[in-house]
KEFITOR-858476 format. One record per residue (C-alpha): residue number from 1; x, y, z. Coordinates in pm, 1 decimal, m for minus. Each point is the difference from the previous one (the first is absolute). Layout:
<sites>
    i      east     north        up
  NUM         X         Y         Z
...
</sites>
This chain:
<sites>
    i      east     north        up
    1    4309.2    5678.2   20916.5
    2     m39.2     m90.4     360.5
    3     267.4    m150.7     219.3
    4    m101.5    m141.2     319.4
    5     278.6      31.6     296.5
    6     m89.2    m197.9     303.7
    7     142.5     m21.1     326.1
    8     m86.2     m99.0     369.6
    9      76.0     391.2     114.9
   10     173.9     291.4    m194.5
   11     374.3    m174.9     m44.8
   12     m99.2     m53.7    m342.1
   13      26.6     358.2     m75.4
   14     345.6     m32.4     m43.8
   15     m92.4    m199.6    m314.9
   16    m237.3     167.9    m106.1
   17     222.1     290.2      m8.5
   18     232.5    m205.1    m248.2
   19    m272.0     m66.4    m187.8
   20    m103.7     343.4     m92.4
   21     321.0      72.5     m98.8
   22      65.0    m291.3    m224.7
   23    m361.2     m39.9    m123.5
   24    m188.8     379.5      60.8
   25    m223.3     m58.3    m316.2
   26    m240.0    m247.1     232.5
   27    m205.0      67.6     293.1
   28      48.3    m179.4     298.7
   29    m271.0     m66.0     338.1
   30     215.8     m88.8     317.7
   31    m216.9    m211.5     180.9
   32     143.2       4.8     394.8
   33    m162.2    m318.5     186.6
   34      47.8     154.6     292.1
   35    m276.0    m168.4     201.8
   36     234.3    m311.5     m68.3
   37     298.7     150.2     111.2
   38     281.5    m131.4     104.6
   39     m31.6    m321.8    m250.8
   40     304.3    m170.8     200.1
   41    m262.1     m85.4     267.8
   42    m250.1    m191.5    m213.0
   43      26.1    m375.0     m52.4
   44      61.5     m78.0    m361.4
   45    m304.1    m121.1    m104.1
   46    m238.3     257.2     131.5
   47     199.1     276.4    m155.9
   48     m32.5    m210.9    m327.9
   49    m365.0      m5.5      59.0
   50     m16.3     358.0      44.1
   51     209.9     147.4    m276.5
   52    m131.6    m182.7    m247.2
   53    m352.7     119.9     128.3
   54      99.5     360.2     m55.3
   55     207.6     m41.0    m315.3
   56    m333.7    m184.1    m179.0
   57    m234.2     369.2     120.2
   58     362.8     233.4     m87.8
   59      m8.6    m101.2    m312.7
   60    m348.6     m51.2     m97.2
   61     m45.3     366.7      73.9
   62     365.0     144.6    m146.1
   63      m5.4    m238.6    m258.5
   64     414.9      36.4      38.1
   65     292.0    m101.5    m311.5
   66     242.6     m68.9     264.0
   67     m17.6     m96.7     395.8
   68     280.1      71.0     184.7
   69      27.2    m148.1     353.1
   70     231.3     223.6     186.9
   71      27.4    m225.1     282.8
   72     270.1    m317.8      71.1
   73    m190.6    m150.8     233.1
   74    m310.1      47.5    m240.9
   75     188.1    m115.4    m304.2
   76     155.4    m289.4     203.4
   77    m331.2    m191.7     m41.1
   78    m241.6     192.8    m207.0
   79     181.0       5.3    m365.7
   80    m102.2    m303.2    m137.6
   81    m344.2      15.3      65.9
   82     m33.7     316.9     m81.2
   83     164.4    m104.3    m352.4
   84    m237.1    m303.0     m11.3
   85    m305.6     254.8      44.2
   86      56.4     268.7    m221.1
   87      93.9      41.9    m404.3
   88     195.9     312.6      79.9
   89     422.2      29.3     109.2
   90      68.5     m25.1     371.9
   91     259.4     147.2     161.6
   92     152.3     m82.6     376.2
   93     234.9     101.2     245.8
   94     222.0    m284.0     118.2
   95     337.9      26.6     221.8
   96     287.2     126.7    m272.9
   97     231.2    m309.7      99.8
   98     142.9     m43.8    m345.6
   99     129.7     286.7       5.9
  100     136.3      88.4     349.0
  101     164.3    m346.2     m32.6
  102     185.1     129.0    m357.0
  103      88.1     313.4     159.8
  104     153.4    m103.3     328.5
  105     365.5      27.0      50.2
  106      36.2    m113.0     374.6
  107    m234.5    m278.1     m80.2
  108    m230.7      65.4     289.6
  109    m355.3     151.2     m80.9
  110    m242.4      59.3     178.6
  111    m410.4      14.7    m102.5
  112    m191.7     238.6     242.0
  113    m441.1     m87.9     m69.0
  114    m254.9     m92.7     196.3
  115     m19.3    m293.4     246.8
  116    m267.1    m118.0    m261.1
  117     242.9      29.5    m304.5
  118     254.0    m192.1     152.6
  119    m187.4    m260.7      89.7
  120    m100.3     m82.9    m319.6
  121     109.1    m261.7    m173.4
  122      42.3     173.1    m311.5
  123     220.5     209.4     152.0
  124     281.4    m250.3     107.8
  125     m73.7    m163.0    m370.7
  126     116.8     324.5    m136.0
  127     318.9      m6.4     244.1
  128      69.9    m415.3    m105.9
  129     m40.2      93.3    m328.3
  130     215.9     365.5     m27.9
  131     217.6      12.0     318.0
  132     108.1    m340.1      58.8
  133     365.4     114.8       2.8
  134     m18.1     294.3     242.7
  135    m132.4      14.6     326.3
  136    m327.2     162.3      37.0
  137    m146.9     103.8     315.8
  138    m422.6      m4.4      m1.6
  139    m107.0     318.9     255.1
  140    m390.1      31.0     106.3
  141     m39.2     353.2     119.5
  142    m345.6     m53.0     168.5
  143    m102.3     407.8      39.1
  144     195.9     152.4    m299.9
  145    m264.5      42.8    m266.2
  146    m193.7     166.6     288.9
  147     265.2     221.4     109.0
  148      83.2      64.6    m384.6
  149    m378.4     116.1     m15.0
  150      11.0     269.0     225.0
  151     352.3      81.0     m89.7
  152    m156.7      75.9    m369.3
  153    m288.1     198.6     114.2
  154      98.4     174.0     348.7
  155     394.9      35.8     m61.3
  156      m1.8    m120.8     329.6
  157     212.9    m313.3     108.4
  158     190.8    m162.3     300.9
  159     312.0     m91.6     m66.3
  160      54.6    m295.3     278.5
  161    m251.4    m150.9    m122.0
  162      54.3      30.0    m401.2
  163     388.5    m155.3     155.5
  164    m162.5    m313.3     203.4
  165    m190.6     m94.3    m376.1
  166     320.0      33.1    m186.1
  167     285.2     m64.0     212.5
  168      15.4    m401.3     m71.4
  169      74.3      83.5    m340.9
  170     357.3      86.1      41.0
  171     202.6    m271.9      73.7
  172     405.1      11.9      21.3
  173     115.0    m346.6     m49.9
  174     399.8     m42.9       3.1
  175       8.5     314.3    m121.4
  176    m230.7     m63.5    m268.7
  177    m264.0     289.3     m17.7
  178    m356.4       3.6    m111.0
  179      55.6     242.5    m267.5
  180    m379.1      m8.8    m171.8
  181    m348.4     m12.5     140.9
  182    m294.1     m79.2    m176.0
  183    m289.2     197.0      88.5
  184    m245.5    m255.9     m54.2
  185    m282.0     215.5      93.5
  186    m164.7     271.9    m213.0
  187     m44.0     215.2     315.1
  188     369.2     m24.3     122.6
  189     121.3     247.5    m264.6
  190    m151.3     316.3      82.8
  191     245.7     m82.4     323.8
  192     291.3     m12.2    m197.3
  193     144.3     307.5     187.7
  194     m36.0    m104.0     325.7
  195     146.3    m339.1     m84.6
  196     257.3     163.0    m173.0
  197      73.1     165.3     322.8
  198     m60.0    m228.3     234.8
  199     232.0    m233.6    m181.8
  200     316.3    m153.0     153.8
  201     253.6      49.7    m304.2
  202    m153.3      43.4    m399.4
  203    m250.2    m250.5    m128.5
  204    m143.7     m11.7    m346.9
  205    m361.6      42.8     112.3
  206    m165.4    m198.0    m274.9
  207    m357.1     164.6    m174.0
  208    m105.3    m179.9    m310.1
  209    m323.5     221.8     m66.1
  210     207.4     162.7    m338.2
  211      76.9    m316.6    m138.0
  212    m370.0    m141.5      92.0
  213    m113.8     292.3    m190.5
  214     182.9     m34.9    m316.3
  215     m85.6    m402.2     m11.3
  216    m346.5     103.1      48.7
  217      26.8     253.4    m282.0
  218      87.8    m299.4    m260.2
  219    m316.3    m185.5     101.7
  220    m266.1     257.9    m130.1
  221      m2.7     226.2    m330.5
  222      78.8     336.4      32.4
  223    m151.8     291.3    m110.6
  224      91.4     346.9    m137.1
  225    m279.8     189.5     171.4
  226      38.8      94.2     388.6
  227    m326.3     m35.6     159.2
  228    m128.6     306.3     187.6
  229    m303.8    m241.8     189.8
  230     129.8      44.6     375.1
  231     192.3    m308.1     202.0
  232    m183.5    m104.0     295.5
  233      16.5    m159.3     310.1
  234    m201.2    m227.4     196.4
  235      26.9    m106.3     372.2
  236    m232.6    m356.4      88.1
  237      m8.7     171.1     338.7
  238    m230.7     264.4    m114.4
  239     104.6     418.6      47.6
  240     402.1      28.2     124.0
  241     105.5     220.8     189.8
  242      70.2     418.1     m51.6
  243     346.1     m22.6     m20.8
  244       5.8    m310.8    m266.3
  245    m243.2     213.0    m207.0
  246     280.2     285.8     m13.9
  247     253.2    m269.0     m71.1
  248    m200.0    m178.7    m244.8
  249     m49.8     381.0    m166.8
  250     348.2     m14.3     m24.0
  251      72.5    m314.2    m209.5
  252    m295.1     129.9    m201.2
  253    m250.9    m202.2      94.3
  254    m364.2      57.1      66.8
  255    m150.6    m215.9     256.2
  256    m297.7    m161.4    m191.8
</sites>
């Protein structure tokens, strides 16, 4: 059985990667929209318009049980339709406020995503509705996912500049410390060293792609036979590059 992971670059691999572990009895297609990329710059509607174009041919073709968008700024307005469109389970990525709110001591969190994600309104709904009682600072690191994307594939990455995305994230207020950050992007966590690094004093860095996994895995039946049929990936781009074949190779994928 086929589950289709979709995402506006190759972020969503850190889901993916979750998934196999939780669910490695289904094959999956990563579908990278890179010609799309970065989704923060597209106005709402357009990006509506166009990811509901390419789910409708995605799944014609997979025929998927599951869609997972591994994307918050995707998910931010694309769940319901795509719910409303297809019979089978879908499965996004939203900002894991609930939870950084529940596991706060200092009472100061911060959520690191796109400038797209943030301004969402479903975003700040999720903060009314989880994190009334903290104090919750909303950071849009413009060039992240980017840098994150090279980071992933090159091992190459300036550290100024991975500081000027993240640095309005820590905030010291009376001597109250931002003690967890959401990362509210599926890119940001293949950074999690350098942030870790780069960091001030210790943050919870916040990744929700394990327990987005295992909710996903209650959604579909499971079977006892591992499939041998090779995962895939496809970029809307056309051929990547060299070097994201090799890394590609590496997660097991074969560029379709």
């Amino acid at each position: 059985m086929t589950i289709l992971v979709f995402d506006s670059g190759i972020g969503g691999l850190t889901l993916l990667r979750e998934a196999r572990i939780i669910m490695p009895e289904h094959r999956y297609v990563y579908v990278a929209d890179d010609a799309g990329f970065p989704y923060g710059d597209w106005e709402e509607d357009a990006l509506l318009d166009r990811m509901m174009t390419k789910f409708h041919e995605l799944v014609e073709r997979h025929q998927p049980v599951m869609i997972m968008v591994a994307c918050n700024t995707a998910s931010t307005i694309v769940l319901e339709p795509l719910r409303k469109a297809f019979d089978i389970p879908v499965v996004g990525t939203v900002p894991a406020i609930k939870p950084a709110a529940e596991r706060t001591s200092s009472g100061q969190i911060s959520v690191l995503a796109t400038p797209g994600t943030v301004q969402r309104d479903y975003t700040r709904s999720l903060v009314s509705e989880f994190a009334s009682s903290v104090n919750v600072r909303l950071v849009g690191a413009e060039n992240l996912a980017a840098i994150a994307d090279k980071y992933m594939v090159t091992g190459e990455v300036d550290e100024t500049a991975v500081w000027e995305e993240i640095k309005e994230c820590f905030v010291d207020r009376l001597g109250a410390r931002t003690d967890v950050i959401v990362m509210g992007c599926t890119h940001y966590p293949f950074m999690g060293d350098v942030c870790r690094r780069l960091a001030p004093w210790p943050v919870d860095w916040l990744n929700p792609a394990e327990a987005i996994a295992r909710h996903a895995k209650t959604l579909i039946s499971s079977t006892s036979d591992v499939t041998d049929v090779q995962d895939i990936a496809e970029f809307t781009g056309g051929n990547p590059k060299p070097e994201m074949l090799r890394f590609l190779s590496g997660f097991g994928l074969k560029v379709n």
